[in-house]
Backbone as CSV, one residue per row, in Angstrom:
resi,resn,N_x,N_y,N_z,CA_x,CA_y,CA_z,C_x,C_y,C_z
1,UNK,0.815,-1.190,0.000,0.000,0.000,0.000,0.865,1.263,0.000
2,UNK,2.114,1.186,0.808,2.653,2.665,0.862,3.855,2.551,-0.504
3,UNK,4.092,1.527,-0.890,4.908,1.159,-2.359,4.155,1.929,-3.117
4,UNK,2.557,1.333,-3.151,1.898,2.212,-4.376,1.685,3.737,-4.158
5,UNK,1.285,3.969,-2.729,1.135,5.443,-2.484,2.525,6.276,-3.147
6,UNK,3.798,6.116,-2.967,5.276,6.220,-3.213,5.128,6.306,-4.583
7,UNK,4.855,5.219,-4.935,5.021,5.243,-6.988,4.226,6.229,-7.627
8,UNK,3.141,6.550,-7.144,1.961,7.506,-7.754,2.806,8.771,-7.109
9,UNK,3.530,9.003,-6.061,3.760,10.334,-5.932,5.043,10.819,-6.642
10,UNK,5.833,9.539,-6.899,6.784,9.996,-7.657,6.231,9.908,-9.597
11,UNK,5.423,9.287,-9.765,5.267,9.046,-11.267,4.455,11.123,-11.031
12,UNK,3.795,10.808,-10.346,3.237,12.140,-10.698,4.066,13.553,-10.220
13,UNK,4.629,13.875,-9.899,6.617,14.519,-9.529,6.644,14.247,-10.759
14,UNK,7.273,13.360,-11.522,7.955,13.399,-12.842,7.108,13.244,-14.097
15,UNK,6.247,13.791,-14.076,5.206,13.991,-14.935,5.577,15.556,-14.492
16,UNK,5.327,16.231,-13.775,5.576,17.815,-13.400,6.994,18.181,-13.834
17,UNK,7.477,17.184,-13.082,8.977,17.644,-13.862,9.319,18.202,-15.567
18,UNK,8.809,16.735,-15.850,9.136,16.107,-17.653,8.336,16.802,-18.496
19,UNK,7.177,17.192,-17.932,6.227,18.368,-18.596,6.420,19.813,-19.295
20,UNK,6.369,20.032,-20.339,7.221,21.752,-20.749,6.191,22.201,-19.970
21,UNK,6.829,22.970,-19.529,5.897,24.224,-18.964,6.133,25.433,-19.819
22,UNK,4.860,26.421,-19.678,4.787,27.351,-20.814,5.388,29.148,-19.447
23,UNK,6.304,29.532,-19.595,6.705,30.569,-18.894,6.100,31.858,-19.743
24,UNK,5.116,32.195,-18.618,4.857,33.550,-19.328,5.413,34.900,-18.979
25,UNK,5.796,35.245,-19.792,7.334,36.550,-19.463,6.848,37.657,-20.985
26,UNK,7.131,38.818,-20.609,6.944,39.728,-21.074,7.607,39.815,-22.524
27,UNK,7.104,40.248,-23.851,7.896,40.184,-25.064,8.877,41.131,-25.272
28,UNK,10.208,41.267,-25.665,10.834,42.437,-25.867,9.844,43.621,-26.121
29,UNK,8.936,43.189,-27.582,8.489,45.191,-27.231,7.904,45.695,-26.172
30,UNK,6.887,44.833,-25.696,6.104,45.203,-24.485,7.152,45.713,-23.668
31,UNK,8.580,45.222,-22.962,9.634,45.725,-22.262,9.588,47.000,-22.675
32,UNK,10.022,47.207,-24.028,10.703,48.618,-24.360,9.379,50.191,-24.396
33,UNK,7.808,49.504,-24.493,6.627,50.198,-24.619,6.780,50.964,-22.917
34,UNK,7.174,49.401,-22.364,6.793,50.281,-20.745,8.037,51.083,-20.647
35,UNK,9.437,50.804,-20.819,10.421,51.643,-20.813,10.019,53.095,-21.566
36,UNK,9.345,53.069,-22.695,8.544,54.420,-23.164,7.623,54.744,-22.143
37,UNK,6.681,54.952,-21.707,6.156,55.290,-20.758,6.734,55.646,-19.403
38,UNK,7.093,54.969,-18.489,8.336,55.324,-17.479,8.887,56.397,-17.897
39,UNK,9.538,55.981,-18.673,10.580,57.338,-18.977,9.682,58.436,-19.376
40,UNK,8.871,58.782,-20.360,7.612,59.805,-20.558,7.305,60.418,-19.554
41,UNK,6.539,59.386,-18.396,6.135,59.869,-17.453,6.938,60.812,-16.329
42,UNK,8.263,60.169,-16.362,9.134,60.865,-15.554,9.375,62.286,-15.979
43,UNK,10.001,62.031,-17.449,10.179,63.578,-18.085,9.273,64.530,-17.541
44,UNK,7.789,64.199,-17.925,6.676,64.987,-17.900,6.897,65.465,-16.340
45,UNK,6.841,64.616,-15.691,6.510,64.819,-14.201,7.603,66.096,-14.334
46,UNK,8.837,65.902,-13.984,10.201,66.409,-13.808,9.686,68.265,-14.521
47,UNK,9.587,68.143,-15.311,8.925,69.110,-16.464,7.365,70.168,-15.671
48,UNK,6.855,69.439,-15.138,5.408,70.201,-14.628,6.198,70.681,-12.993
49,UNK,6.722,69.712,-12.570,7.804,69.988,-11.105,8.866,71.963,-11.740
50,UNK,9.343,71.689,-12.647,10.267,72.788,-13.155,8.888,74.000,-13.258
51,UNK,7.865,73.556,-14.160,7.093,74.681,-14.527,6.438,75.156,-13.303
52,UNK,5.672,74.437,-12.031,5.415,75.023,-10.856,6.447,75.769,-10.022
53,UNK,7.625,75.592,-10.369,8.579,76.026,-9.084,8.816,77.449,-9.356
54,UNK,9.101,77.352,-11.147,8.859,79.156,-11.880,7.677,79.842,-11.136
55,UNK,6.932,79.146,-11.725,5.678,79.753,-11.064,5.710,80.473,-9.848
56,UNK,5.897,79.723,-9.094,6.303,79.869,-7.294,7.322,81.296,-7.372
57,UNK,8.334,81.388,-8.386,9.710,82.197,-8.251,10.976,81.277,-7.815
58,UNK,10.632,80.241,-7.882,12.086,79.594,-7.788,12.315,78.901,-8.945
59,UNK,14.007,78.882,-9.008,14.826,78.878,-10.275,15.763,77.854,-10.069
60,UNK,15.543,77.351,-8.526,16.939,76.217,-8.080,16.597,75.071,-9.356
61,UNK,17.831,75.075,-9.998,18.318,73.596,-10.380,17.434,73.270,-11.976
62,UNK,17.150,74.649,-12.343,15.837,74.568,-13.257,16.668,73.359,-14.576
63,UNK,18.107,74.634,-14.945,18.727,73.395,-15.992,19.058,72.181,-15.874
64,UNK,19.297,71.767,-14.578,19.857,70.716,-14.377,18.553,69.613,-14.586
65,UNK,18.088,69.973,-14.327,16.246,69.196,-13.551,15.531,68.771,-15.733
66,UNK,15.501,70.402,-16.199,15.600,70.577,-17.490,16.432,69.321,-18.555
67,UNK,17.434,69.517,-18.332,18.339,68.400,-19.382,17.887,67.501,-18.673
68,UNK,17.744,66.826,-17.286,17.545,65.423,-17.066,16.290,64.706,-17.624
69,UNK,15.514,65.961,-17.647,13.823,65.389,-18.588,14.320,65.429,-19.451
70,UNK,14.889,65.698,-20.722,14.888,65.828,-21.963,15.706,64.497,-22.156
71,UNK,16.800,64.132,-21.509,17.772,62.943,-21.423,16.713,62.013,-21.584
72,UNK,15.957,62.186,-20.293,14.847,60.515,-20.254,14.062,60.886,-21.745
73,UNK,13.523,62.047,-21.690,12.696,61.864,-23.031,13.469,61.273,-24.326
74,UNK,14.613,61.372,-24.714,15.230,60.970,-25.360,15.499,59.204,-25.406
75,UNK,16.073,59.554,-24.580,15.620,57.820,-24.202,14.291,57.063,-24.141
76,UNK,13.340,57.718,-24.016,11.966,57.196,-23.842,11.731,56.768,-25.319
77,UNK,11.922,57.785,-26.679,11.879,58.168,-28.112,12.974,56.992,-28.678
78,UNK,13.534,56.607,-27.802,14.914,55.521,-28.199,14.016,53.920,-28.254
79,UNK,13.508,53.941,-26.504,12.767,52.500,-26.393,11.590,52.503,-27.540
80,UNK,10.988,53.553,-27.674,9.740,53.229,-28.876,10.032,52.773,-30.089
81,UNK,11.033,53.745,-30.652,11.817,52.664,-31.734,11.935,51.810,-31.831
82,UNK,12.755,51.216,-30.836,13.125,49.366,-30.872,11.970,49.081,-30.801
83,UNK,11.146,49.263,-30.048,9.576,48.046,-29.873,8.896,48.595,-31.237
84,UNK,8.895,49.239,-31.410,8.717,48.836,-33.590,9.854,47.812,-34.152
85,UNK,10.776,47.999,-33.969,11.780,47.631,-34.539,11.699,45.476,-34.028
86,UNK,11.263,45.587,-33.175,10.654,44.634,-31.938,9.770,43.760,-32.764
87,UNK,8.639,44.211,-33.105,7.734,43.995,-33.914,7.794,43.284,-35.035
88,UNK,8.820,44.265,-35.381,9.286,43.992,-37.164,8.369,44.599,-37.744
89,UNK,7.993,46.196,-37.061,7.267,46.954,-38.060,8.004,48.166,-38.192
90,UNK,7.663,48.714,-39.625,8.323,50.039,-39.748,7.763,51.487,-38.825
91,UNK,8.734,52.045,-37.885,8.545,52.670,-36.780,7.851,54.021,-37.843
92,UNK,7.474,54.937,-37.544,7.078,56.141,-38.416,8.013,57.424,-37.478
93,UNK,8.924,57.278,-38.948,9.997,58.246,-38.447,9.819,59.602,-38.187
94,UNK,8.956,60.267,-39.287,8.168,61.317,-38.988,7.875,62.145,-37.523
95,UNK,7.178,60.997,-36.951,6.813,60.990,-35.449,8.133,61.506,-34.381
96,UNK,8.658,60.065,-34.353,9.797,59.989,-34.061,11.095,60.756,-34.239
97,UNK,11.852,61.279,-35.119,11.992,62.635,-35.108,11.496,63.815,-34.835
98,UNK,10.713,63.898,-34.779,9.619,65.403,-34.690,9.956,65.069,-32.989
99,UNK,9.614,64.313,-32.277,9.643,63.921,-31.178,10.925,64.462,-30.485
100,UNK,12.075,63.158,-31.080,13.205,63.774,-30.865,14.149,65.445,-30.930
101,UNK,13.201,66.252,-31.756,13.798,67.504,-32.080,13.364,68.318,-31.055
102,UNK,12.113,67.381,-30.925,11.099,68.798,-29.395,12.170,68.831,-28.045
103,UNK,12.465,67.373,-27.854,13.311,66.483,-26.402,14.619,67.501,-26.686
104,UNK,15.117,67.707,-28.177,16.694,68.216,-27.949,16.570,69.754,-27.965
105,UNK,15.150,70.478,-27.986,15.183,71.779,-28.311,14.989,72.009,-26.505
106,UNK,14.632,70.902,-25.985,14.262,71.096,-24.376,15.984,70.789,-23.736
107,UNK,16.575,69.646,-24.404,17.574,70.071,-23.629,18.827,71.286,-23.744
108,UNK,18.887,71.617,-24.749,19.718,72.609,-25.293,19.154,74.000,-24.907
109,UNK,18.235,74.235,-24.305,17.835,75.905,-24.239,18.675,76.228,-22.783
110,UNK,18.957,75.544,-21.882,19.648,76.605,-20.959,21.147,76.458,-21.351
């Protein structure tokens, strides 16, 4: 009786074992979509943080704070690419430049 109890627990163990299991994990673009976003979001944030503090009359750290959004935005405009590129679809450069020129006209003004 405990032979058979034993055999069924190991046949069924190696049935779990020997079994593919299907791992569900995130696809490269999806990675690089949320890396667009994150980074977006940060810029933006970083960006509305700079525009209230003017507001207020304070000026601490405006460029520094300034290029670091434009950096992530840049990078944000970087991950969207690849997750086209991800795809294996043609990204629309249009966009994407236009994008990139706004991010470098933000970091270059101070």
């Amino acid at each position: 009786m405990i032979i058979m109890y034993i055999c069924r627990v190991f046949l069924i163990s190696l049935i779990f074992l020997l079994s593919p299991s299907q791992i569900l994990s995130e696809t490269q673009s999806k990675i690089f979509i949320n890396e667009f976003y994150l980074k977006t979001d940060k810029a933006i944030k970083i960006l509305k943080e700079i525009e209230s503090n003017l507001k207020e009359g304070t000026r601490e750290k405006v460029c520094s704070r300034q290029r670091e959004a434009a950096k992530l935005g840049l990078l944000a405009n970087e991950s969207l690419m690849r997750a086209f590129e991800a795809e294996g679809i043609e990204p629309p450069m249009d966009f994407l430049n236009s994008n990139k020129k706004k991010w470098e006209v933000i970091l270059n003004q101070c």
